[in-house]
ZASE-901192 format. One line per 2 residues: number of its first residue (from 1); for each residue x, y, z of C-alpha. Coordinates in nm, 2 decimals, always signed. Example, Ala and Ser with C-alpha at 12.3 -4.5 7.8 and 13.67 -1.06 7.14 Angstrom:
<pts>
1	+1.23,-0.45,+0.78  +1.37,-0.11,+0.71
</pts>
This chain:
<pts>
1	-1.45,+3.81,+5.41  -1.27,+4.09,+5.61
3	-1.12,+4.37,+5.42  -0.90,+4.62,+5.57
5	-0.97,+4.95,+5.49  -0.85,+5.37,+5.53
7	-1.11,+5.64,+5.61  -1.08,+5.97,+5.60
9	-1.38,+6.06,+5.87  -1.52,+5.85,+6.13
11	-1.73,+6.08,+6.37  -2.04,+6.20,+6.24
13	-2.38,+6.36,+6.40  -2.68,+6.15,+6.44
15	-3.01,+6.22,+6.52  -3.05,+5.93,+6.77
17	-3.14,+6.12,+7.07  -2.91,+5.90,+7.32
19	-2.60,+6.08,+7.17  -2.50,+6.36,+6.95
21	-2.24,+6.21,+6.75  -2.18,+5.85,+6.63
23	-1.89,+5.63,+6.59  -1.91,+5.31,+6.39
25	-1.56,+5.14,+6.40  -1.66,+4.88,+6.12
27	-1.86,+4.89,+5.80  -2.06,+4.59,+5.77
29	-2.22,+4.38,+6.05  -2.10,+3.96,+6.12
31	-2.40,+3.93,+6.31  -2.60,+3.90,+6.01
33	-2.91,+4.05,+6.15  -3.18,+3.94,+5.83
35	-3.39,+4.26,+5.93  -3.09,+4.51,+5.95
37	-3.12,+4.87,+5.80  -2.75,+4.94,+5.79
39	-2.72,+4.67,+5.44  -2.90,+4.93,+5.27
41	-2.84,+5.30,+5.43  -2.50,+5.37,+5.50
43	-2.13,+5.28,+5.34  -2.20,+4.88,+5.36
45	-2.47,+4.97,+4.98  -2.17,+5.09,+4.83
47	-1.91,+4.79,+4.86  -2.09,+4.51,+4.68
49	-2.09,+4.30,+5.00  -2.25,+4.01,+5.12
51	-2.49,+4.12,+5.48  -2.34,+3.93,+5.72
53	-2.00,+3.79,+5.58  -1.80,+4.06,+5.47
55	-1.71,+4.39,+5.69  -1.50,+4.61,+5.60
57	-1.19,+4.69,+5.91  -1.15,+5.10,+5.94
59	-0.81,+5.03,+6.04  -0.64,+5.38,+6.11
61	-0.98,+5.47,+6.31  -0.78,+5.53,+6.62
63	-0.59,+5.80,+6.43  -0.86,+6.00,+6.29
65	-1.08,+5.96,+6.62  -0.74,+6.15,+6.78
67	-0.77,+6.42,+6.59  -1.17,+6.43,+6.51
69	-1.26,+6.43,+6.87  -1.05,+6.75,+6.99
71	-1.34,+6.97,+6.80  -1.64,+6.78,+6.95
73	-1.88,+6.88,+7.22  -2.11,+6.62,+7.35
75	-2.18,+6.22,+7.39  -2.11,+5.97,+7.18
77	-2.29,+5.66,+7.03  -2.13,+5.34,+7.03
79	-2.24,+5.21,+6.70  -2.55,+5.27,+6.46
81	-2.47,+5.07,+6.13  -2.28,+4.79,+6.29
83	-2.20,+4.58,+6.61  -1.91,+4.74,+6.78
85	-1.89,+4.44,+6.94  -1.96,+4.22,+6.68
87	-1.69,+3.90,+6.65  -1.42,+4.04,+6.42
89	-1.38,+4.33,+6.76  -1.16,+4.01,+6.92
91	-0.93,+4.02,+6.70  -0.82,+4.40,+6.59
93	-1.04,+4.57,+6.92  -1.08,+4.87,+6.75
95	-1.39,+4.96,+6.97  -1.14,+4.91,+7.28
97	-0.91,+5.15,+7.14  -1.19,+5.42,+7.03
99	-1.32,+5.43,+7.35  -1.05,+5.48,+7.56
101	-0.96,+5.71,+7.40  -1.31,+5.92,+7.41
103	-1.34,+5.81,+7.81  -0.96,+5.97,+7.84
105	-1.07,+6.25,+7.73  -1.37,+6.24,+7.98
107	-1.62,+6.18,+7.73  -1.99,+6.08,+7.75
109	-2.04,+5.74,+7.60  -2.32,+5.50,+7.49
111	-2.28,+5.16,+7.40  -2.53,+4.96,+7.17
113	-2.44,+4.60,+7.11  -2.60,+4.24,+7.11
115	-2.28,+4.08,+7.23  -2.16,+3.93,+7.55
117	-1.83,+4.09,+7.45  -1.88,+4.41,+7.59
119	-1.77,+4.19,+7.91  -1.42,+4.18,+7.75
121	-1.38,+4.55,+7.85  -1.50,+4.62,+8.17
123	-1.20,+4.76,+8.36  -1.22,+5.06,+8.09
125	-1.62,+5.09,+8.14  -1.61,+5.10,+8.52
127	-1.65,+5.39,+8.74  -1.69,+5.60,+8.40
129	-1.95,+5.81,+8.25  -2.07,+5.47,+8.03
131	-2.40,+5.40,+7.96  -2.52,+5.02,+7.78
133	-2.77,+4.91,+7.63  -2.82,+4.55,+7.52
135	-3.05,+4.45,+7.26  -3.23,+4.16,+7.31
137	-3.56,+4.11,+7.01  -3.73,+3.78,+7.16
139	-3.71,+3.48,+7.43  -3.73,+3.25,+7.16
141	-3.39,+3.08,+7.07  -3.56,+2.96,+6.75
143	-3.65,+3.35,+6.61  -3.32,+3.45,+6.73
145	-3.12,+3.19,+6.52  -3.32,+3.25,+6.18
147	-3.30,+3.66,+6.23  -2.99,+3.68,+6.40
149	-2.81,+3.40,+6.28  -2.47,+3.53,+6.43
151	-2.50,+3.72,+6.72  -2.53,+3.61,+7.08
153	-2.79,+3.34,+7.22  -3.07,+3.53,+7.46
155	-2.93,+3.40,+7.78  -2.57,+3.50,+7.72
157	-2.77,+3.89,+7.68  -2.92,+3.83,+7.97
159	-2.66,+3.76,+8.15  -2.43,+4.01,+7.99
161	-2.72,+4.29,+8.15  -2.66,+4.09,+8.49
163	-2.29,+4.13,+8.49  -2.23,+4.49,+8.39
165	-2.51,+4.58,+8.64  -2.31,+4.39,+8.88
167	-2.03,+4.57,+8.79  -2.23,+4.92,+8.87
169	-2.27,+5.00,+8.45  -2.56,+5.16,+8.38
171	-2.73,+4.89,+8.17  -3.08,+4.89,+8.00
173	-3.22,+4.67,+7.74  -3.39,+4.76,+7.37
175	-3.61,+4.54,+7.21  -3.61,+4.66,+6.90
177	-3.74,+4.54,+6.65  -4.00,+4.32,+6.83
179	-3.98,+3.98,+6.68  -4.22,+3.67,+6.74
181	-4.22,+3.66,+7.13  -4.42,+3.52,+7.44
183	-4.40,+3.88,+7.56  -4.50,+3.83,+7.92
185	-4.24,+3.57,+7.90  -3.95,+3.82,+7.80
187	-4.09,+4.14,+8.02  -4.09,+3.93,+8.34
189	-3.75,+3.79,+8.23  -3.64,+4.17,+8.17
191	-3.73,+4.28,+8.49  -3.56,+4.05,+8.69
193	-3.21,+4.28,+8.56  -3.38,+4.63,+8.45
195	-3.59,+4.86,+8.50  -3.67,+5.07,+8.16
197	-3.63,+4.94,+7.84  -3.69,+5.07,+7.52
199	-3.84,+4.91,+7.26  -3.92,+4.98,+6.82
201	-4.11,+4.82,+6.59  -4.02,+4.60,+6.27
203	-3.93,+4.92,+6.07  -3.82,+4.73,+5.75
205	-4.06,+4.44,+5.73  -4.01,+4.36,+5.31
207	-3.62,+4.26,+5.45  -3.79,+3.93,+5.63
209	-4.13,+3.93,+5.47  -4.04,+3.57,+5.28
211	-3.88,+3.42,+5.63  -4.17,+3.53,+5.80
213	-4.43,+3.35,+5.55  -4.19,+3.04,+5.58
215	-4.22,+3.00,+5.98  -4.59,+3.11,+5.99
217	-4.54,+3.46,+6.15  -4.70,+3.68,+5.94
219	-4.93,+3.81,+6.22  -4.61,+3.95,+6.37
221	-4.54,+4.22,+6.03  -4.88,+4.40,+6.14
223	-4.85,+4.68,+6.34  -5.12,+4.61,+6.58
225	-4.90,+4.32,+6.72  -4.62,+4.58,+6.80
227	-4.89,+4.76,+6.99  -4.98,+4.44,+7.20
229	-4.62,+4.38,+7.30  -4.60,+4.74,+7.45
231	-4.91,+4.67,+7.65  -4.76,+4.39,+7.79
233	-4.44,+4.49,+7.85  -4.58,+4.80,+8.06
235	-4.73,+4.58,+8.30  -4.37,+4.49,+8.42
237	-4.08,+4.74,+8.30  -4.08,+5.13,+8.22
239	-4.12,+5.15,+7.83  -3.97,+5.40,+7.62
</pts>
C-alpha cells in the first residue's frame, strides 16, 4: 500500500561517517529486506505498517529540502532508512528531484541503493561531486530472494557498478550485512569492477533467526563467520 504523506522536516544529521546529513525521501522500504533495521528504528515503528508493502510517499519533500538545505554545511547521504531507489522512485522520482536540487546547489552527495535504478539518472550524476555505493550481501541468487525478496538480482548490481563506473561515477560496493556466500566467489567477482569495498556484519540477527534455521544457515548468525569473510575478501579488494 502507498500512502501519500506531508512532513514537516526531511534533513537530519547522521552519524554515518560518509555524510553529515541524511535524506530519506520515503518512509518504509518495497525491497522488503527481512534483516532490515529501519522496520524497527525510525518513522516506519510508528505507522502500523507492513515491512515491505506499505511506504509511506513524503510528497512535498522537494519543498521543504528548498528551504532546509540553504542553512546546511556539508555532504549528504542518499538514504539510511529506506531505498531511495527503491521501485515506487519510478513513479513520483522524488530522489530525482531531491538531488538535483542538492547537486544545483553544488552539494556533496552519496548514494546508497540496491537498485539498478540509479541508472535512470545518470545525466544528473555525471561530471558531479556524486559518490555510489551499491550494496550487494551474497553471490547466491537463492539467499538474495529469501532476504531480499524485492530488490534487484546480483547480476543486475553488478552490472549497475559496471555502468556508472563506465560512466566515470565514483562507485564502490558494501556488503553489508554478510549473508550465506561462497566469499572467494563474490570478492573475485567484486574485483573485476572495484577496488574497496566496505563490508558489516548481521547486526540484527533475531530479525532472520527462524529463516536462517529453515535453510540450514545457522553457522552464518556467529560472528566468527563474519570474520572469515573479511579474510577472504582481503585477499582480493581493499576492505573497510
Amino acid at each position: 500500500m502507498v500512502r501519500e504523506v506531508l512532513v514537516q522536516k526531511l534533513v537530519t544529521k547522521t552519524k554515518i561517517p560518509i555524510a553529515r546529513y541524511v535524506v530519506n525521501p520515503y518512509i518504509g522500504c518495497g525491497h522488503g529486506c527481512r534483516y532490515c533495521y529501519a522496520q524497527f528504528i525510525g518513522p516506519f515503528k510508528n505507522t502500523a505498517g507492513v515491512w515491505g508493502r506499505d511506504v509511506f510517499v513524503k510528497t512535498n519533500a522537494p519543498e521543504i529540502f528548498e528551504r532546509e538545505l540553504y542553512k546546511l554545511k556539508g555532504s549528504i547521504l542518499f538514504s539510511s532508512i529506506c531505498d531511495p531507489y527503491q521501485p515506487i522512485e519510478k513513479k513520483y522520482q522524488l530522489t530525482r528531484t531531491l538531488l538535483k536540487i542538492a547537486l544545483g546547489r553544488f552539494r556533496s552527495v552519496h548514494i546508497l541503493t540496491k537498485s539498478s535504478l540509479i541508472l535512470r539518472d545518470l545525466d544528473i550524476l555525471q561530471n558531479k561531486d556524486v559518490s555510489v555505493t551499491i550494496t550487494i550481501t551474497t553471490d547466491d541468487e537463492l539467499v538474495r530472494r529469501i532476504l531480499e525478496p524485492n530488490a534487484a538480482p546480483i547480476d543486475e548490481r553488478i552490472e549497475t557498478i559496471r555502468k556508472l563506473r563506465e560512466s566515470n561515477v565514483d562507485v564502490s560496493a558494501f556488503v553489508g550485512p554478510v549473508l550465506p556466500m561462497n566469499p572467494e566467489r563474490l570478492a573475485r567477482l567484486l574485483s573485476k569492477h572495484v577496488g574497496r569495498i566496505f563490508v558489516d556484519r548481521l547486526n540484527y540477527p533475531w530479525l532472520v533467526e527462524d529463516i536462517y534455521r529453515k535453510n540450514g544457515w545457522t553457522e552464518w548468525l556467529r560472528d566468527e563467520k563474519f570474520h572469515e569473510v573479511v579474510a577472504v575478501f582481503k585477499k582480493f579488494l581493499d576492505v573497510d
